[in-house]
N, C-alpha and C positions, 0 to 999 in steps of 0.2 A: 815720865812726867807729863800729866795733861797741860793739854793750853793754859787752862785757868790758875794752874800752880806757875807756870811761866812769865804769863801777866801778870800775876801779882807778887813777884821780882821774888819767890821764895829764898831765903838764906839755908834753907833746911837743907842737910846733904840727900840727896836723890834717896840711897836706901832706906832713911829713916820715913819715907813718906809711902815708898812702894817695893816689895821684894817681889828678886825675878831671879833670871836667869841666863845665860848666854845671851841673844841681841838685844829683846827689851832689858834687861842691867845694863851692859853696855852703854845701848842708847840714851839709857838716862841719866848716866855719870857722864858722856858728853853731853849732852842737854845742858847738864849743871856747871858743865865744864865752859860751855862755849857762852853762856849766857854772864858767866862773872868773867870772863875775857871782855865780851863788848860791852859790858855796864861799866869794862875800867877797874873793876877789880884787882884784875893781873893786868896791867896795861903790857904795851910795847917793851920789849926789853928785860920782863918780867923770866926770870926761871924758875918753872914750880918746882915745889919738893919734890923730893927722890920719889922715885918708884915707890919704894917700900914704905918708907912715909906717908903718901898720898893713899894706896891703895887701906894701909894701914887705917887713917882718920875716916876715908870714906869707907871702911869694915866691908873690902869688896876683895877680891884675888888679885894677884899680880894681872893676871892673863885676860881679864876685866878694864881692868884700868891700862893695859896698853891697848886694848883695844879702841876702849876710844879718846886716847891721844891719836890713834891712827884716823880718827873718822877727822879729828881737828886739823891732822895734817892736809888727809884729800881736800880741806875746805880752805886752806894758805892758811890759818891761824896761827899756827906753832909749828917748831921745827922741832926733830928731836934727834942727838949727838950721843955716842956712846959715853966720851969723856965727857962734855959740857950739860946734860942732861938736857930735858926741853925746855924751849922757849918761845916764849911770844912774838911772833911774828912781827912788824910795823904794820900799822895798819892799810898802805897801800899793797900789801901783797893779802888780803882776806878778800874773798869770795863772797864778796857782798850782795850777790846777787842768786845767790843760791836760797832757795826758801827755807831750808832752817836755818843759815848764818839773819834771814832778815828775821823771821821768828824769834832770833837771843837780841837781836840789835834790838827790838821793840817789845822784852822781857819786860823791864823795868822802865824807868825814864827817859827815853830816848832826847835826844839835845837835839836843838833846832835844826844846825847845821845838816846831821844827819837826816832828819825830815825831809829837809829841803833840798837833799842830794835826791830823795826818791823821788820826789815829787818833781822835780828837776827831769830825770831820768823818763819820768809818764811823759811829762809834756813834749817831749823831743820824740817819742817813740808812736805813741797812741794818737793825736791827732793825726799825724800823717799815715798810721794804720786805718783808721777811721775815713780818709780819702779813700784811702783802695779801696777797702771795702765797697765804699761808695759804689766806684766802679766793676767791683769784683766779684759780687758775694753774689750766691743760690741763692734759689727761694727756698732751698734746704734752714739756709744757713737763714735769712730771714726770720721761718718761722720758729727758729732755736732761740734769736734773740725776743721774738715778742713772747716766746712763752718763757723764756729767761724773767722779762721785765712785769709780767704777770704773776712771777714766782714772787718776786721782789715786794712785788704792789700787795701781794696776799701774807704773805708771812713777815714782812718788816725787816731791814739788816738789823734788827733788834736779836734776830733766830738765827739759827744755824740753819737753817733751813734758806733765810734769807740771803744771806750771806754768801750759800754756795751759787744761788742764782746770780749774783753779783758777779762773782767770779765766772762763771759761765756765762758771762753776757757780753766780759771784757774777752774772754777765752775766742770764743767765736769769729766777736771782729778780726780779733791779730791773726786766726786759722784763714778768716776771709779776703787778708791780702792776697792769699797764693805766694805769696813771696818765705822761700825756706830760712832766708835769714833770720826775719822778723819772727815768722812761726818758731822759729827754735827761745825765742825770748816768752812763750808763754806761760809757763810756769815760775818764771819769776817776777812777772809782772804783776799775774796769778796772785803769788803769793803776796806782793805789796798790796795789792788792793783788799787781800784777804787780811794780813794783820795791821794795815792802819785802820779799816775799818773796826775791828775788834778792839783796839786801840780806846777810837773814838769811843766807842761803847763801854769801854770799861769807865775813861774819866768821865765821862757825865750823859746826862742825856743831849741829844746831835740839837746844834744850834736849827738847824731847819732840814726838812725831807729833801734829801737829793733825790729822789724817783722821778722827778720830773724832769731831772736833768740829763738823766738816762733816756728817760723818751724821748728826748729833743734830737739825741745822738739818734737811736731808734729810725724816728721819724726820716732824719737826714740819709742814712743809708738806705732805707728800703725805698725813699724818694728816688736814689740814686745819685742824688747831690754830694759830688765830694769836697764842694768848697764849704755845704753848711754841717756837713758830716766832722770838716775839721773842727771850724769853728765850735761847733756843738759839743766836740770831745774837748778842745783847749778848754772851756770856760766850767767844763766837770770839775777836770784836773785843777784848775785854779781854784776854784770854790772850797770842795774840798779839801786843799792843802790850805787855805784859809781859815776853816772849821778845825782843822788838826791842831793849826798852829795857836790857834784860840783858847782850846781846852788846854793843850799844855802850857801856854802862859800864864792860866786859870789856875792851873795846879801849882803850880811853883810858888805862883802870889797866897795859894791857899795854905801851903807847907805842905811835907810829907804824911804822908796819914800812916798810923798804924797800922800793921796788920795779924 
C-alpha cells in the first residue's frame, strides 16, 4: 500500500488495490490491518475474526494473514492466543514510536490529543538535541545540514524531494549530539517529522513557509550557540504543531470529504 492510499484513510482491502506476494502481501494486509486499529476501527479490547474468516474476506492465505498479525504483534498492538483468538492490545502497550505504527496513527484523521503527544515528544527531545549539537557537531555535519536546508529551499516540503531534505536535516542534528541514546531515537523522530509534514500537505496548502525556521536552527548551530540553537528548535516545534493543529481543526469544521 503506497503512502498516498494510507493518507487518504483507504477502506479498500489491501488486495483489491494491489496483488503480490510473500512480504509485499503480507506487508500490506498489515498496513491495512494496523491503520483501522489506530483510526479506532478495532479499538482496544477488540477480537478480530478467526483466522479463516479474516484471511477468507481479505482473499489472501492462512500463512499471509498470520504473517502479519505477527508484524502487529512485534509492534504491541495485538496479542494473539490459541483459544482466545487475537486481540487488540490497550493502547499503552503499542509502539507508537516506530515509524510505521506513526504512519497508521496519521493514515486518516488523527485527534488532537494524539498530535499533541508527538509534538510534545519533539519538544522534549530536539531542542536539547539542538544544544549539543551546538556544541558537538563537524563541519561534516554542518555542511550536511546547509545543504540539507538548500534541498528544502529548492524543491519545497511540497516534494518528496523536499521532504527527505527535512528529514535529513532533523537526522543529522540528533546524529550530531554524539550522544547513543538520543541517536537511537532517530528514525522515529525521522518518521514524525516525515508524516506530519505529509499530513500537513495533504489537508491544505501550509499556513506559512517554515524554511526559515530551519535556518534560524541552522544558523544557531554552525554559530555554535546552544542556547539560541535551542531556542531556535523549541519555536520550530511549536509553530509547527500550531500549523498542524490548525489544519485539522479546519477540517473537522470543514466535514469529512469524500474519497
Amino acid at each position: 500500500m503506497t503512502d498516498e492510499n494510507l493518507l487518504n484513510g483507504a477502506e479498500i482491502a489491501p488486495h483489491k488495490q494491489q496483488r503480490g506476494t510473500g512480504r509485499r502481501l503480507h506487508g500490506s494486509i498489515a498496513n491495512w490491518l494496523g491503520a483501522a486499529i489506530l483510526s479506532g476501527k478495532y479499538p482496544p479490547g477488540t477480537t478480530l475474526s478467526g483466522e479463516i474468516e479474516f484471511s477468507e474476506t481479505l482473499d489472501v492465505s492462512r500463512s499471509v494473514y498470520r504473517e502479519a498479525v505477527k508484524v502487529l504483534i512485534a509492534k504491541g498492538l495485538v496479542e494473539s492466543r490459541t483459544k482466545t483468538g487475537t486481540r487488540v492490545l490497550p493502547r499503552e502497550h503499542w509502539n507508537l514510536l516506530d515509524p510505521e505504527v506513526l504512519s497508521w496513527a496519521l493514515a486518516g484523521e488523527p485527534d488532537l490529543d494524539f498530535i499533541r503527544n508527538i509534538f510534545e515528544l519533539r519538544a522534549i527531545i530536539e531542542p536539547a538535541a539542538a544544544a549539543l549539537a551546538a556544541q558537538r557537531r563537524s563541519r561534516d555535519e554542518v555542511k550536511k545540514m546547509k545543504k540539507a536546508l538548500a534541498e528544502m529551499t529548492r524543491h519545497t516540503l511540497a516534494t518528496d524531494a523536499g521532504r527527505a531534505a527535512d528529514q535529513e536535516f532533523h537526522d543529522t542534528i540528533l546524529r550530531a549530539t554524539r550522544n547513543d541514546a538520543v541517536i537511537v531515537l532517530t528514525s522515529s523522530i525521522g518518521a514524525a517529522v516525515h508524516w506530519t509534514t505529509l499530513f500537513k500537505q495533504r489537508a491544505g496548502t501550509l499556513p506559512r513557509n517554515p524554511i526559515p525556521d530551519h535556518n534560524r536552527v541552522y544558523e544557531a548551530i554552525a554559530a555554535g550557540d546552544p542556547e539560541a540553537a535551542r531556542a531556535a528548535m523549541h519555536a520550530l516545534i511549536e509553530l509547527a504543531h500550531e500549523d498542524t493543529r490548525q489544519l485539522i481543526q479546519a477540517r473537522a469544521e470543514k466535514g469529512p470529504e469524500r474519497q
